[in-house]
N, C-alpha and C positions, 0 to 999 in steps of 0.2 A: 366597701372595699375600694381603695383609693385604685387611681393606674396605674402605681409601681408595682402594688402587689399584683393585680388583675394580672401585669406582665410575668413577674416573677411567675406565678402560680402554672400558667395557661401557655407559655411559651412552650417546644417544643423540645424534649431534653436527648440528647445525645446518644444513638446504641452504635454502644463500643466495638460491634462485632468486627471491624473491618482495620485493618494494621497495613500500613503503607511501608514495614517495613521485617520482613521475616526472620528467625530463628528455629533450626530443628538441630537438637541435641540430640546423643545418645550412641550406642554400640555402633561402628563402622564396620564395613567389610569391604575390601576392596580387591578385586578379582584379575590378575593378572597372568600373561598368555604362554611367556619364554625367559624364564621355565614357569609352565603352570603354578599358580596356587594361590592363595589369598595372606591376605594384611589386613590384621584388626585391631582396632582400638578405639580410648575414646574421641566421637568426632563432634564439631561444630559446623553447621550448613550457614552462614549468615547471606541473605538475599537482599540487596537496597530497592529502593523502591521503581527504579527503570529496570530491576529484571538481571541486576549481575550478580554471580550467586560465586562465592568466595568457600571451598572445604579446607577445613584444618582438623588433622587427624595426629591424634599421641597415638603412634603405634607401639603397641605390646605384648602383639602375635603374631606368630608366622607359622602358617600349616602350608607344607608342600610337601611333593617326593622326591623334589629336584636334590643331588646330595649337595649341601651346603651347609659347612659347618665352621663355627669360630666359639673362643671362649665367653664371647661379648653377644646378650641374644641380640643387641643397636646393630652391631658391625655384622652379626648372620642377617639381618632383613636387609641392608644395606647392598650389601654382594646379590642378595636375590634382586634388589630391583635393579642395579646395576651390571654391567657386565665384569664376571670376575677377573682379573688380570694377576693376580697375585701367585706369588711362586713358594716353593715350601719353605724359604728362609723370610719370607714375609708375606703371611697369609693374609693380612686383611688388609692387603691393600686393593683396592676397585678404582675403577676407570669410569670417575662420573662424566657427564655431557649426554647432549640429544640423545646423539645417537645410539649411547649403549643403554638407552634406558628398556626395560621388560615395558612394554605394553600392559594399558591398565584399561579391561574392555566394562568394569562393567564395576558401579558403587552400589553401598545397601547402608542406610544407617536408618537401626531400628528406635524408633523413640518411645516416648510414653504414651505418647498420644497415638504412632503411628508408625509407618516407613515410608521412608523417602528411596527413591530408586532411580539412579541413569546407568545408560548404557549406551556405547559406542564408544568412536576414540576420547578416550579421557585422559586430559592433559594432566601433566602434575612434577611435581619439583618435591626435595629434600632439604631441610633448612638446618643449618649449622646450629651447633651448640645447643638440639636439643632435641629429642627423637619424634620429629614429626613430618607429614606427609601438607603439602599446599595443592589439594586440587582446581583447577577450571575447569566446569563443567557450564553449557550453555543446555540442556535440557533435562529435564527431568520431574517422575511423578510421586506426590507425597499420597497418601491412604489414609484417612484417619480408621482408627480400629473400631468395628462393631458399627458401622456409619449406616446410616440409613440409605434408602433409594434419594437420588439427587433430585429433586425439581428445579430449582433455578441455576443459571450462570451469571456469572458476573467477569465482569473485565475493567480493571483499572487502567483508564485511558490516561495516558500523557500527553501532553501541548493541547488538550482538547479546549481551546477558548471561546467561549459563544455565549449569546444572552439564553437566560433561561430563565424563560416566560413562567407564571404564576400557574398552576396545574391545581385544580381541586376534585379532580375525579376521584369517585367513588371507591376503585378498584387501587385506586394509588396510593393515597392518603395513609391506610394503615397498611399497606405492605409491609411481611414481615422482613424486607431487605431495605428497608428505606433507611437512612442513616438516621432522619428524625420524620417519626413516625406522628401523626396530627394527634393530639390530645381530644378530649370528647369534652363539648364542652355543658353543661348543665342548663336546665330550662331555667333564667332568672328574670325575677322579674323590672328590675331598671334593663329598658331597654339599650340605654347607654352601656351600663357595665355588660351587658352580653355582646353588643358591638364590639367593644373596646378585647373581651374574652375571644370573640371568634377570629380579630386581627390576629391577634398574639399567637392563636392555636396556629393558624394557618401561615404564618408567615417565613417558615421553613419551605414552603410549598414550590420551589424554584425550580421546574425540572422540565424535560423532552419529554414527552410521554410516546409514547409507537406502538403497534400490535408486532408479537414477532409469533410467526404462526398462527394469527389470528388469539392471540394472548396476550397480557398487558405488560409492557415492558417501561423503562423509563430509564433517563441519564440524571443522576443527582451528581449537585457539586459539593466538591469537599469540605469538610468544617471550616474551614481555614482559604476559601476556593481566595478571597480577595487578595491576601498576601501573598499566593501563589502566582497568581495573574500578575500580579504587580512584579513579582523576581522576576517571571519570564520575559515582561516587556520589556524590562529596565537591561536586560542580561548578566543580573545576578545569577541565574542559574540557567542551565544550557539545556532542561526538561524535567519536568517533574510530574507527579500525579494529578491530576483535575480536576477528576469528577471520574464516577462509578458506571460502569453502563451493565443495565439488570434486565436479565428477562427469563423467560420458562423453559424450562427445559421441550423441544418436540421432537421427532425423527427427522427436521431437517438439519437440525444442527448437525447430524452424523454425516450429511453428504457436501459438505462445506469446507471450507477452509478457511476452516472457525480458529481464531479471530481475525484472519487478515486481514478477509474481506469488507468484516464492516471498521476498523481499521483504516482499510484504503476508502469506503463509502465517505466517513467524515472527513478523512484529510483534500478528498475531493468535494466537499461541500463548503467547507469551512477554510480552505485554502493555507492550512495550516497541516504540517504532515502528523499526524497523529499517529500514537503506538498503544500496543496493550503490553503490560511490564507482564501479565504473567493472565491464567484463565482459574477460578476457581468454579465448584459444581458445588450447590446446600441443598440441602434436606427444606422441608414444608417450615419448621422454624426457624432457617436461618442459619445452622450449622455446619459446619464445616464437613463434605463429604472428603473429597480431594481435592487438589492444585494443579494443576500443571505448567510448568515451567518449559520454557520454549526460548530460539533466539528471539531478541528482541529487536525495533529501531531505534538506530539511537543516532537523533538531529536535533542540531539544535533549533529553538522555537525563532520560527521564520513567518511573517504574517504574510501572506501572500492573495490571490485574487479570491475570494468567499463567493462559489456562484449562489450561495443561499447565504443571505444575512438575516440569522433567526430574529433577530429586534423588528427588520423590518417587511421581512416576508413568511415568516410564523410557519416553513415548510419543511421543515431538518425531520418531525418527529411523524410527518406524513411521509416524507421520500423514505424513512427508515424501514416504516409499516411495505410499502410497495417493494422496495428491494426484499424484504423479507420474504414475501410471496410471490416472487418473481423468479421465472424457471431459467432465465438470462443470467440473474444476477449471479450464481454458483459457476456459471460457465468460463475456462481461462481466458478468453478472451474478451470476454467482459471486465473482467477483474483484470487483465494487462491493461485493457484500455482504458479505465479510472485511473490507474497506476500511472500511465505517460502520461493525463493531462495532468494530473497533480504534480507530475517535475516538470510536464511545460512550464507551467504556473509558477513555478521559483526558480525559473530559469532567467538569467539577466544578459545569456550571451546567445546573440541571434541565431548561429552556425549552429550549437547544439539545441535550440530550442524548437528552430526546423526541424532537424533531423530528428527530434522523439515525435513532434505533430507529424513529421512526413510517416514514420513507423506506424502509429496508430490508424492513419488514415489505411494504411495498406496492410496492415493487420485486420481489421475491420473489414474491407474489401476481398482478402482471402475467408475469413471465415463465412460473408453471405454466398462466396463463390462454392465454397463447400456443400453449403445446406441447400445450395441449386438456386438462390434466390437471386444472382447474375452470374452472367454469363462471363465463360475466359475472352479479355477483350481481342478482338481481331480487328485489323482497319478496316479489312474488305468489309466486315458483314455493315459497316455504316456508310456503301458507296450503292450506286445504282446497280441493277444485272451488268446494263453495256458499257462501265463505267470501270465493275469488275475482270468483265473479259481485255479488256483495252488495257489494263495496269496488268494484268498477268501476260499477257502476247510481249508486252513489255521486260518484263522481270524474266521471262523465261526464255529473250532472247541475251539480255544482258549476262544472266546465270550462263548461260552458254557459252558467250565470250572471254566469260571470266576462267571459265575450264581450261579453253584453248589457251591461255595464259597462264596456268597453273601448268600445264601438260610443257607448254616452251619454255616453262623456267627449267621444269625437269631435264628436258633435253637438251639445254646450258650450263646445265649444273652449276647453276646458282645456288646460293645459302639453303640450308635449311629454314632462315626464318623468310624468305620470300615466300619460297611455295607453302610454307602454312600462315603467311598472311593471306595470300590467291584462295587458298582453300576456304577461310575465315569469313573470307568476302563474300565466297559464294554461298557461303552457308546461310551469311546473312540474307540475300539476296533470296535463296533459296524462303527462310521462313517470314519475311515478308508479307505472306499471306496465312498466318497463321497468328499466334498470341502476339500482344504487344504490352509490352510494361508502365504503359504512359501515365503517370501519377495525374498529372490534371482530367486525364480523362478517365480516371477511376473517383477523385472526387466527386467529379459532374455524374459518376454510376448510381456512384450511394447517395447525393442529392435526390436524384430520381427516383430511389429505392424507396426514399425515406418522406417523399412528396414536400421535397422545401426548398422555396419557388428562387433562390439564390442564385442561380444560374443563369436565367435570365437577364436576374436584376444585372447582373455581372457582366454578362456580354455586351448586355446594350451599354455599359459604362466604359468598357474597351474598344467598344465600336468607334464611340463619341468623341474618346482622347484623339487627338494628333498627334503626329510626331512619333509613336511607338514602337521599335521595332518587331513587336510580340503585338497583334490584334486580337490575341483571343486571350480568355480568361484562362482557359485550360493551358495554353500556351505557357503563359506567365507566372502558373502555378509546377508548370513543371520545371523550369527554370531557378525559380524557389528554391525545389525543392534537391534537384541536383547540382547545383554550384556549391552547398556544402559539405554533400556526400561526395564528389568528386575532385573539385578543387581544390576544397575545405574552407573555403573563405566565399563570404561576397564580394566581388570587386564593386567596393564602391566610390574608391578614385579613379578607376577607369572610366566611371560613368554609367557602367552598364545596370548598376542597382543603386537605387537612393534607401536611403533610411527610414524614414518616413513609411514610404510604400513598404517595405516589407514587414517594419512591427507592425500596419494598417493591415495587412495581408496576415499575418499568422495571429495577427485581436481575431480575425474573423473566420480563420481554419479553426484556430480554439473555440471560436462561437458554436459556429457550428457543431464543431465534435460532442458540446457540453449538450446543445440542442437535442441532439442525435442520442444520449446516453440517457436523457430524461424520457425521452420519445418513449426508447424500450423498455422504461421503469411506468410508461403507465403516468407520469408526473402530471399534472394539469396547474400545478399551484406556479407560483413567482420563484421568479431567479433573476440574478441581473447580469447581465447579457457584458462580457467581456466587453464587446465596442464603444458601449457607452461608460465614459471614463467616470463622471459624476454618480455618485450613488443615487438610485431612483428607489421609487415605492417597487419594483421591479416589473417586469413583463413574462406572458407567458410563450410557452416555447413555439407558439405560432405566432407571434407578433410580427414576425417576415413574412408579408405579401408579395404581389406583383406589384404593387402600388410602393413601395420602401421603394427608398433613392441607395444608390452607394455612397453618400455623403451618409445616411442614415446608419449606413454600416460600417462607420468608421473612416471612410478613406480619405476624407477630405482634412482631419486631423494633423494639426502641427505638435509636434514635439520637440522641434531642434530648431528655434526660434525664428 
């Protein structure tokens, strides 16, 4: 057997189960509120492959007990979905637009294979010249009829682009959801043509492989993945399907926020914002139980920072395994927090790029303050005892004289906005000793929370500078952070912020944050670390000593020549 045939024979051939682009035909029904009653006919669901689903329905019933009658049964449905205006010298005339349309709460079209089903507000229009119904519907569930119990899900990712490493596991190889499944190949005896046999079997073998629920799961790419890849980079197309993400059905799925989550996991690994067009449920062989359709994202493919470069840190299908059994991961504030750094990450304009790292930093901070794991900040509880009596003797005679000014503006009869500025002041004055908002020193909390020794490194770097008018690290972080929430801009013709320092400064709020997110997944493997601009073999997430410089951390970095 020469190599063409070995190839032809022993290659890996194609299961067609999987359609990147849907059809459900069959009897509609559609259920409307004022005046009650339904519209049937024959409909078309067409679905494209990011998830937008298009109804067109020939209506050719109408059951209600609203009274609505014409000699035309087009022009009776017409008046029912519209509001009637028509007078007894001309009955069918209706008052189409928005606003008088009947509410349409709820679709049904029964197929052959099944029913598809949504419900809520459902959009929909009448089209000229011919008796039909245009729905937009953005969710809903399909049934296939007599369907077996589900075992696997599946999720067709969009913009998902990554290397994907040669996988020969046992468990994966013939899954029944695999697009191509490994051929078997025969004991022979030229050891050459068994070689040349086991390339060819194996050579679809391209996938993530990951435990989800401690069960074998795996991302394959599409038949077609090269051409795909190629439109997205090129931007011939603005997103399309990629590759499949498969795995087992277990009771976690039910308490998730299935698909977003792992969704927002790869768009934050792969630095590309990744979607699922829609979630399918199969039976043991692969069959279709049900669909579910749901809104979709829809961006276009954007290549942005990858803290995992699967080619050269081999970690996408371990972090997947760990989030999967991680009691974090399911948490909302886990899942926001992924969420902002992956729009840090394709953020190009400083003012809002701050502003989502400053949100997660303080998102992050309230929710360990919740679970009691820090404390609400106060300044006093970080001053001496005689240090605390001394700043209150203070404050509490100051609050005092601010009274008796509030009390003399009354007796002047000054504005109303004077004595509730007096008042304001002293309120301030008054809580002083109580919580304090201060973003740099809630960084410096969850540093500490999180044992990553960057604080140090940092202070002794702003110790060092001259010329500064911020000496501390935390100082300068909160400066950051409110000149865009406040001001909205950085001045940095004034002088007061250079460029440099602040993309150097939020490379390494994103570092960290990225540090911090893998800490809680359990991660020990490689990522490459936002500060370092050149791609490395990667570092692990304790590579930041006491011993790192803040040159090490970026800051020493020129980008504006």
């Amino acid at each position: 057997m020469d190599e063409k045939t070995i190839w032809k024979t022993y290659s890996p051939k194609l299961n067609p189960w999987f359609s990147s682009e849907l059809v459900y035909e069959g009897q509609g029904t559609a259920f409307f509120e004022n005046p009650a009653g339904k519209v049937e006919g024959k409909t078309v669901i067409s679905i494209d492959e990011l998830g937008e689903i298009k109804v067109d329905m020939e209506y050719a019933r109408l059951d209600t007990n609203a009274a609505i009658t014409s000699e035309s049964e087009s022009f009776r449905i017409l008046k029912f979905l519209y509001q009637h205006v028509g007078e007894a010298k001309y009955p069918d005339i209706i008052a189409e637009g928005e606003k008088n349309k009947n509410p349409c709460s709820k679709l049904i079209v029964e197929t052959q294979d099944g029913t598809f089903v949504s419900t809520g507000n459902i959009s929909w229009a009448t089209l000229d010249a011919r008796d039909g119904i245009i729905f937009w519907i953005s969710r809903g569930l399909f049934e296939v009829n007599n369907a077996r119990e589900p075992k696997y899900w599946v999720l067709p990712l969009t913009n998902f682009v990554s290397y994907f490493p040669w996988n020969n596991h046992p468990l994966l190889v013939n899954h029944p959801m695999r697009l191509y499944q490994t051929p078997t190949v025969p004991e022979m005896s030229d050891e050459r043509q068994k070689a040349a046999a086991l390339f060819a079997a194996t050579n679809k073998n391209s996938l993530v492989g990951f435990e989800f629920s401690k069960k074998p799961g795996f991302i394959e790419r599409m038949p077609d993945y090269a051409e795909r890849e190629e439109k997205l980079k090129s931007k011939q197309v603005r997103q399309c399907i990629t590759a499949l993400m498969v795995g087992e059905i277990s009771d976690a799925i039910k308490s998730r926020w299935f698909p977003y989550e792992w969704a927002n996991l790869l768009s934050f690994a792969s630095g590309t914002e990744v979607g699922a067009s829609w979630l399918e449920l199969r039976d043991s062989e692969g069959k279709l139980v049900n669909r579910k359709h749901f809104p979709t994202l829809k961006t276009t493919y954007e290549k942005g920072y990858a803290v995992i470069d699967e080619f050269r840190h081999g970690g996408l299908g371990y972090l997947i395994s760990l989030a999967s059994n991680s009691p974090e991961f399911s948490q909302s504030y886990f899942r926001i927090l992924i969420n902002q750094l992956t729009h840090a990450n394709l953020q190009n304009h400083a003012e809002t790029r701050m502003t989502i790292l400053s949100r997660a930093f303080e998102g992050l901070f309230e929710f360990a303050r919740k679970l009691g794991l820090l404390e609400q900040q106060s300044l006093m509880s970080n001053l001496p005892e005689h240090y605390r009596q001394e700043v209150k003797t203070i404050l509490d005679k100051a609050s005092s004289e601010i009274e008796n000014l509030y009390l003399r503006s009354n007796k002047e009869n000054l504005s109303n906005d004077v004595s509730y500025s007096l008042e304001r002041i002293e309120k301030k004055i008054e809580n002083a000793n109580n919580t304090d908002g201060d973003f740099g020193m809630k960084v410096l909390k969850l540093l500490d929370l999180y044992k990553l020794p960057d604080t140090a490194i940092m202070e002794q770097h702003f110790f060092q500078e001259v010329g500064k008018s911020i000496k501390s690290w935390a100082g300068f972080l909160s400066m950051l952070r409110n000149a865009p929430i406040h001001q909205g801009y950085f001045a940095i013709q004034d002088g007061i912020f250079d460029w440099e320092e602040i993309i150097n400064a939020q490379d390494h709020l994103h570092d960290i944050l990225v540090r911090i997110v893998l800490k809680i997944l359990g991660y020990d493997g490689k990522y490459q670390p936002k500060v370092i601009d050149v791609p490395a073999d990667g570092k692990t997430i304790d590579w930041v000593t006491e011993n790192t410089s803040a040159e090490d951390l970026g800051y020493e970095r020129k980008r504006f020549g």
